[in-house]
TORLO-395977 format. One line per 8 residues: number of its first residue (from 0); for each residue x, y, z of N, C-alpha, C. Coordinates in Angstrom, 1 decimal, always signed. Atoms other than C-alpha are relative to their C-alpha. Example, Ala and Ser with C-alpha at 12.3 -4.5 7.8 and 13.67 -1.06 7.14 Angstrom:
BEGIN
0) +0.9,-1.2,+0.0,+12.3,-4.5,+7.8,+0.9,+1.2,+0.0; -0.9,-1.1,+0.0,+13.7,-1.1,+7.1,-0.8,+1.1,+0.8
END
This chain:
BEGIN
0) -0.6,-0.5,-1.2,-3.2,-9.6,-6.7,+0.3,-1.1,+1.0; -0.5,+1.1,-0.7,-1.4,-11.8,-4.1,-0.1,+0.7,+1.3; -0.4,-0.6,-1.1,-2.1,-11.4,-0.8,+0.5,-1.2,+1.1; -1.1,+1.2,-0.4,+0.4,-13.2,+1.3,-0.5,+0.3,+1.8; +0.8,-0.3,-1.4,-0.3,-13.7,+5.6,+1.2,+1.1,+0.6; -0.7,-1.1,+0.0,+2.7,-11.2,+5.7,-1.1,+1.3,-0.4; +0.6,-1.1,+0.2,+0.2,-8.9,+3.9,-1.1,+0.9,+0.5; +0.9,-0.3,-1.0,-2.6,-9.1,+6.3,+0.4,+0.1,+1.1
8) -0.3,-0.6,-1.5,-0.4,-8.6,+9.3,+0.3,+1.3,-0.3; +0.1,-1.0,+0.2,+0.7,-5.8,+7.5,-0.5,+1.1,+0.4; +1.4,-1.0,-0.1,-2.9,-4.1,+7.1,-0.4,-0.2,+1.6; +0.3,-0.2,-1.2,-3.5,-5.4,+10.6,+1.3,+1.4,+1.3; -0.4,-0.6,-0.4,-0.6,-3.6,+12.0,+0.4,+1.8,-0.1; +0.5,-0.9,+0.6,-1.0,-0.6,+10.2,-1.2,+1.0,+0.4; +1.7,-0.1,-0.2,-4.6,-0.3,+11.2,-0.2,-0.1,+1.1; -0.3,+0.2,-1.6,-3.8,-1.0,+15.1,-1.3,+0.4,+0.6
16) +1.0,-0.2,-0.6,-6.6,+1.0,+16.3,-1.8,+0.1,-1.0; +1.0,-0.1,+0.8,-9.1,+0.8,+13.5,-1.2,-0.9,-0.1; +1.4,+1.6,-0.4,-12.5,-1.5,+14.4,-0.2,-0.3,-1.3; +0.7,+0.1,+1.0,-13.5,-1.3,+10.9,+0.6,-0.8,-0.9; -0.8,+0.9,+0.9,-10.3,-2.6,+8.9,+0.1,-1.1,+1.2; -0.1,+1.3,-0.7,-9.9,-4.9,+11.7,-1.2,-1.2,-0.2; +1.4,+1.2,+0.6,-13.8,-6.4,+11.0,+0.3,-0.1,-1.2; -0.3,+0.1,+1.0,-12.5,-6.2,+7.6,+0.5,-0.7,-0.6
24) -1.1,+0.3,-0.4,-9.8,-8.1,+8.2,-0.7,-1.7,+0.4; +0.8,+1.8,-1.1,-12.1,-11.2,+10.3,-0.9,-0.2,-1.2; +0.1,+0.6,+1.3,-14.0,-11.2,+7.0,+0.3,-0.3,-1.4; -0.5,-0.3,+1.6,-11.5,-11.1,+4.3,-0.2,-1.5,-0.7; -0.1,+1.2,+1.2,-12.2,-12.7,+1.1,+0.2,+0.6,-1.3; -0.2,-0.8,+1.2,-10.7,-11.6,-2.5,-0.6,+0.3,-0.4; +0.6,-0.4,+1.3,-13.2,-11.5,-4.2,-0.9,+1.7,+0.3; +0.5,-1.0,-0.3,-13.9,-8.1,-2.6,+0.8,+0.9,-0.4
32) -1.3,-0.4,+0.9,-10.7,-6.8,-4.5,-0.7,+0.4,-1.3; +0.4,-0.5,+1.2,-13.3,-6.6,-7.7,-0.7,+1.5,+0.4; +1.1,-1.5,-0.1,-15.1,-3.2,-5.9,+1.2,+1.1,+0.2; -1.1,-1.4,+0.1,-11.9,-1.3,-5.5,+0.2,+0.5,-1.3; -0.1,-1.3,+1.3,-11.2,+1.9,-7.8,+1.4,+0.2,+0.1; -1.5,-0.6,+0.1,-7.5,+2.4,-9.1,+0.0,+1.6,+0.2; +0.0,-2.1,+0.1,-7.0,+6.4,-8.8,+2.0,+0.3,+0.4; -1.2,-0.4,+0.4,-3.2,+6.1,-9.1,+1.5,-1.4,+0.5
40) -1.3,+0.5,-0.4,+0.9,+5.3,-8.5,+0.4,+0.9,+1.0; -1.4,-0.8,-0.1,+4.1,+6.1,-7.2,+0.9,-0.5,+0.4; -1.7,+0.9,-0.6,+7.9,+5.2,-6.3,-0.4,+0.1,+1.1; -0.5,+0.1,-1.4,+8.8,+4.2,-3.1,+0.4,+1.0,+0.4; -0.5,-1.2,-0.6,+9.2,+6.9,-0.7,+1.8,-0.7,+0.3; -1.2,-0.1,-1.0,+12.8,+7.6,+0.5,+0.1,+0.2,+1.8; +0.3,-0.6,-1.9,+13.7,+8.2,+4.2,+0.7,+1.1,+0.2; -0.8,-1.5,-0.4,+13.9,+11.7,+5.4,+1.2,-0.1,+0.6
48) -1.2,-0.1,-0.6,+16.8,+13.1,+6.6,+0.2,-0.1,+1.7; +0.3,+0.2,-1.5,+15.9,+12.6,+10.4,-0.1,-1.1,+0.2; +0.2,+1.8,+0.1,+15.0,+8.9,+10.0,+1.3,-0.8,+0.5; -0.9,+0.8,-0.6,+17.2,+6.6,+11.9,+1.1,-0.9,-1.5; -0.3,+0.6,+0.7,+17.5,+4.7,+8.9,+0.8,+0.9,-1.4; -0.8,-0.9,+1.2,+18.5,+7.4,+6.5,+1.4,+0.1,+0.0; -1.5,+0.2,+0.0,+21.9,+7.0,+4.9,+0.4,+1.0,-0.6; -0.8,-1.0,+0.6,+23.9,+10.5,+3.9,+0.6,-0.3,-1.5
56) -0.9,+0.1,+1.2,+26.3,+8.3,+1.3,-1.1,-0.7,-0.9; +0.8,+0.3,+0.9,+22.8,+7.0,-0.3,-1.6,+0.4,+0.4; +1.5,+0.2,-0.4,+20.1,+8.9,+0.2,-1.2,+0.2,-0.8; +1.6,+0.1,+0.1,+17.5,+8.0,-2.1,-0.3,-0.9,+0.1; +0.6,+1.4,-0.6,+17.5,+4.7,-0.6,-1.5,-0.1,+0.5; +2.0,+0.2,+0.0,+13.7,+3.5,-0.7,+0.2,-0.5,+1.0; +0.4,+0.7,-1.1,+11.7,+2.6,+2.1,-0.1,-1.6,-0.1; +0.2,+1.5,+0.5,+10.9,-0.6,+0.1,+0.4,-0.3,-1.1
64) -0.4,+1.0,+1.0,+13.3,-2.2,-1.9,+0.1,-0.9,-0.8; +0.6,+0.9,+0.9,+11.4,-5.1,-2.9,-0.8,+0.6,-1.0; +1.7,-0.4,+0.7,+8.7,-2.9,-4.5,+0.8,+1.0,-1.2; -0.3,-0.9,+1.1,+9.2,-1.2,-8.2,-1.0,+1.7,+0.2; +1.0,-1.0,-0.1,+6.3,+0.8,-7.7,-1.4,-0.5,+1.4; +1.1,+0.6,-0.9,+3.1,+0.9,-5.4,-1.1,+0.8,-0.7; +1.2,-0.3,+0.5,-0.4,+1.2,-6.9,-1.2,+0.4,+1.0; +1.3,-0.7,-1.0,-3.6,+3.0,-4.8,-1.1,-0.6,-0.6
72) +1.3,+0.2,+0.4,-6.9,+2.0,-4.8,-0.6,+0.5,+1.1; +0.8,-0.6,-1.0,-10.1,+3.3,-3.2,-0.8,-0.9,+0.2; +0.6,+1.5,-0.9,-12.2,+0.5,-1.0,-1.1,+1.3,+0.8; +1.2,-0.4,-0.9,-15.4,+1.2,+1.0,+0.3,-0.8,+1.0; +0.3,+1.1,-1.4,-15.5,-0.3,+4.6,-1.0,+0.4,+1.0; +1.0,-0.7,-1.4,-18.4,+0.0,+6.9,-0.2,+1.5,-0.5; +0.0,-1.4,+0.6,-19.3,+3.1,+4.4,+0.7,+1.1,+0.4; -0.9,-1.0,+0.0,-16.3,+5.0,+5.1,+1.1,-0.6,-1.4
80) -1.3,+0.0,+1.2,-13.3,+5.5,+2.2,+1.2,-0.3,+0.5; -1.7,+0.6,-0.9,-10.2,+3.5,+2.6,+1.0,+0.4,-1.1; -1.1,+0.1,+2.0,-7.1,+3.5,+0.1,+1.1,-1.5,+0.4; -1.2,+1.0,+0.3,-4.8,+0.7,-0.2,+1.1,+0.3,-1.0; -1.5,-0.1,+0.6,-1.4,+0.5,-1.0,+0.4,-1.5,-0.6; +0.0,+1.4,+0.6,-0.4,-2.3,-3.1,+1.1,+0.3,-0.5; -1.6,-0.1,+0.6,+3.4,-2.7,-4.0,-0.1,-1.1,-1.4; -0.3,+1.2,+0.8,+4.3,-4.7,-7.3,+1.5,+0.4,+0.7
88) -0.8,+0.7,-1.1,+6.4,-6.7,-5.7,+1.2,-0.3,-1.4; -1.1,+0.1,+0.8,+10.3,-6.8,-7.9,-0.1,-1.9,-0.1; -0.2,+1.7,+0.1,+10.5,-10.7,-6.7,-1.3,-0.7,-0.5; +0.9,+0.6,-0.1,+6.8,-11.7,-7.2,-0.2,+0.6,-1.4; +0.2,-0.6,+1.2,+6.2,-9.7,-10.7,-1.7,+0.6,+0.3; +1.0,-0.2,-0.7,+3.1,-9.0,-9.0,-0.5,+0.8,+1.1; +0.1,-0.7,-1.7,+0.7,-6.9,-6.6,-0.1,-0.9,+0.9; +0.2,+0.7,-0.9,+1.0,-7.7,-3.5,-0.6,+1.1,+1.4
96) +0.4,-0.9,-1.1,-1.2,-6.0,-0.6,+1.1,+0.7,+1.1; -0.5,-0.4,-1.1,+0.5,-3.6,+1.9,-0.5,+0.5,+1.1; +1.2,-0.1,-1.2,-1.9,-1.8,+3.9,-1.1,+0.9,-0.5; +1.4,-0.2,+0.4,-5.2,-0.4,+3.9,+0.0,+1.6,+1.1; -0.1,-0.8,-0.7,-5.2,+3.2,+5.3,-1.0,+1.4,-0.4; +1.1,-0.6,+0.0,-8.1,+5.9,+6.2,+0.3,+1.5,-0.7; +0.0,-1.4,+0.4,-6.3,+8.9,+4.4,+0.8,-0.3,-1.4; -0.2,-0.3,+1.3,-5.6,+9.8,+0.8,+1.7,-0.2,-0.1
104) -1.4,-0.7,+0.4,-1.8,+9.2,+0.0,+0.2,+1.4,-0.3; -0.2,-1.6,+0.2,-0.4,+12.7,-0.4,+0.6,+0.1,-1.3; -0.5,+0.0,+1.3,+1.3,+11.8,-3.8,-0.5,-0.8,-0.6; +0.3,+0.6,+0.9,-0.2,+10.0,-6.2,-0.1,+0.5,-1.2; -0.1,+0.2,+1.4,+0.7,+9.4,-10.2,-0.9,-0.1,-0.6; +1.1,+0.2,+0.5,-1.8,+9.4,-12.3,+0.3,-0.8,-1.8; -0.2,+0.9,+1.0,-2.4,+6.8,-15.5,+0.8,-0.5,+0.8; -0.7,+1.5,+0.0,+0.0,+3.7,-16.1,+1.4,+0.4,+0.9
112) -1.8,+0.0,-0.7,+3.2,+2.9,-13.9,+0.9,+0.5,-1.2; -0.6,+0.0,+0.7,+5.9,+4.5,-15.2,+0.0,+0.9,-1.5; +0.8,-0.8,+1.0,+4.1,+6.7,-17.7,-0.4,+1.3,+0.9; +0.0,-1.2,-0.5,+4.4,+10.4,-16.8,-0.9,+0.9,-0.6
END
């Protein structure tokens, strides 16, 4: 996994009010990436139809275009359950961290990318 200082402003901005990913954050070190649990996928959301950014003549334009897919995992912090989002990144062939957030994605794939 690659985590780039783009990926920790990310999780910091993401996490705005959160004491716990933020201590998380003042002591990051990878090798705490081996206690996370995979528990799924999925594509890139699109943007609803209310979204500023939503386009009529293309709309299943992704939120994130760089990203093929985004992988979940489940993290402990300060014994509460986190999930991370982790894009493989199209330019990087690789994950790369996006953010770290205190509720269950609402969709997640289960097994391999791309494998239904």
């Amino acid at each position: 996994m690659i985590v780039l200082r783009g990926s920790l402003e990310s999780v910091k901005e993401h996490a705005i009010n959160d004491k716990r990913v933020k201590m998380w954050l003042l002591s990051f070190n990878k090798s705490k990436f081996k206690k996370w649990e995979y528990i799924g996928w999925d594509f890139p959301r699109t943007y609803p139809r209310k979204h500023p950014k939503y386009d009529p003549s293309n709309p299943d334009k992704r939120k994130h275009p760089e990203a093929d897919y985004f992988l979940y995992y489940s993290l402990t912090i300060a014994g509460k359950t986190y999930y991370a989002n982790v894009k493989m990144h199209k330019n990087y062939g690789k994950e790369v961290l996006y953010t770290i957030e205190p509720n269950k994605p609402k969709k997640i794939r289960s097994g391999k990318p791309g494998k239904e």
